[in-house]
N, C-alpha and C positions, 0 to 999 in steps of 0.2 A: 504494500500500500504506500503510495506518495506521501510523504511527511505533510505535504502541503494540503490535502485534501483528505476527508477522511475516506472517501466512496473509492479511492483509488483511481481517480485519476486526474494526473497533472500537468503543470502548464505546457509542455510537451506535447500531450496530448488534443491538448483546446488548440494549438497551434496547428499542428494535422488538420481537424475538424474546420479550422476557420481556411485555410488554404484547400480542402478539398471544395467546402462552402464556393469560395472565389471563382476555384477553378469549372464546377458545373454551374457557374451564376454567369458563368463569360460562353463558354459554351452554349446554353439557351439563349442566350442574348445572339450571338453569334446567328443561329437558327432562326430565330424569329426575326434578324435583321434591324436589333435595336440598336440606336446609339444613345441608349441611359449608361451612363459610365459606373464607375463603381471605384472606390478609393477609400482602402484602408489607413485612417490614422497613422502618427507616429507613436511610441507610447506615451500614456499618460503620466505626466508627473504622482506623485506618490501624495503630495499635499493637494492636489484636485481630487485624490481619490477619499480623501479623508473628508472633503467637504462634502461630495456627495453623499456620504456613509452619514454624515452629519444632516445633514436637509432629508434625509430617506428616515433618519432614525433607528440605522441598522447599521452592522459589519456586510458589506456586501459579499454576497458568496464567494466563494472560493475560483469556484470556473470563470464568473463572470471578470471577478479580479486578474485573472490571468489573461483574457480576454486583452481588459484594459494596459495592463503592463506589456504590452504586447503591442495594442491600436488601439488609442481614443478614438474609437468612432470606424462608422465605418458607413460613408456613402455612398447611397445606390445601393445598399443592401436587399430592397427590395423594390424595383420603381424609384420610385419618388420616396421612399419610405427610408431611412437611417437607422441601424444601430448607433444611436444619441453619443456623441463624444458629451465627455463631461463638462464641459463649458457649454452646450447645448441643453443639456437637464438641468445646470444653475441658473441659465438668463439667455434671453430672447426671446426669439419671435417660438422656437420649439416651447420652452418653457413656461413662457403664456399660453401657447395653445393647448399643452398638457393640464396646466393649471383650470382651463376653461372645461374643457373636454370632462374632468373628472368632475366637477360640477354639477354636470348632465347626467353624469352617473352615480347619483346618490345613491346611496344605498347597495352598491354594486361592488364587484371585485373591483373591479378598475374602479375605483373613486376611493379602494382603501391600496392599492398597488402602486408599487414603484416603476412607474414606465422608461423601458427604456428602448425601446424600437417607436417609429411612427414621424408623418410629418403634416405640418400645422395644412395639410394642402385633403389629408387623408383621415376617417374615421377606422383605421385599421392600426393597432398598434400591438408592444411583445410587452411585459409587465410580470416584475416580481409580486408574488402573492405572498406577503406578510404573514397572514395567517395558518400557510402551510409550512414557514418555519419551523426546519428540523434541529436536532442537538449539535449537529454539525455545522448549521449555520447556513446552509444550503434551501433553497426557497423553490417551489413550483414557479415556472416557466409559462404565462399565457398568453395565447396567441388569440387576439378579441377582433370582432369584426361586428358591431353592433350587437355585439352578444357572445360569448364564449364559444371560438371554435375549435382549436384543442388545447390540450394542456401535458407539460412534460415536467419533468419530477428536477431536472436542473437545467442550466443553461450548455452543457454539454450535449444531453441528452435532444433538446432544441435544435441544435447544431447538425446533431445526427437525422432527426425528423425533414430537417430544413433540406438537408442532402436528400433526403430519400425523396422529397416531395421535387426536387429538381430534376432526378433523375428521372422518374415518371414522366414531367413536363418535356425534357429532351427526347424522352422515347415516341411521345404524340407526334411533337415536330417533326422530328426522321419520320414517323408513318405517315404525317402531313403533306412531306415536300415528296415522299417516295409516288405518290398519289394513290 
């Protein structure tokens, strides 16, 4: 088991999962003939990560952490839609529209979640779910769309879904263009 994680697995690992992520998000784009770009962060400093940990009211998990020591942020992650660098989740145009968005969602998972996918242009966003905090420190992963559409047990596991859900999408396309 990784020192760093308790579920075993570490920043090694999220590093894999975000570079496979990249590689079938450039591939489908390629197929469908997008020009939405896509651009990985640099890492985040260590005192941005502590403020967000600060504004969230949490230790942020462990994957996601690695995540961010690795890339703050990651645009075009899906469309129009961002993995939030942390200056984007503290202030701005993201940040207010987060801030509004969960508003609407009183009462809801998302109105008590830490979001950190989505853009002020989109009602689609990825959000840590506080209340499924585990001893680990590790949060359920939700993927909302006007309503709960899946949900994964860390942001690793998100990672791996997110691939799997690419890979499908590249296969339509090949049987698309094959006619």
């Amino acid at each position: 088991m990784n020192p760093r994680t308790s579920i075993g697995v570490g920043c090694s690992e999220i590093d894999d999962k975000v570079r496979t992520v990249y590689e079938l998000t450039a591939e489908h784009r390629r197929l469908r003939e997008s020009s939405i770009a896509q651009h990985l962060g640099p890492p985040a400093k260590g005192e941005a990560i502590r403020t967000v940990e600060q504004q969230f009211g949490v230790r942020l998990p462990e994957h996601y952490r690695c995540f961010l020591e690795s890339h703050d942020g990651w645009q075009g992650f899906s469309g129009d839609n961002a993995l939030l660098s942390t200056a984007q989740i503290l202030s701005g145009p993201a940040a207010d529209w987060i801030t509004e968005l969960k508003g609407f969602q009183s009462g809801t998972a998302l109105a008590r979640g830490h979001v950190i996918m989505g853009s002020p242009y989109s009602t689609t966003v990825v959000f840590f779910d506080p209340v499924s905090e585990r001893d680990a420190g590790e949060m359920d992963v939700v993927y909302w769309h006007d309503g709960e559409l899946s949900r994964y047990p860390d942001f690793g596991a998100f990672l791996d879904g997110w691939a799997d859900l690419l890979r499908k999408n590249i296969e339509r396309e090949r049987t698309r263009i094959r006619g």
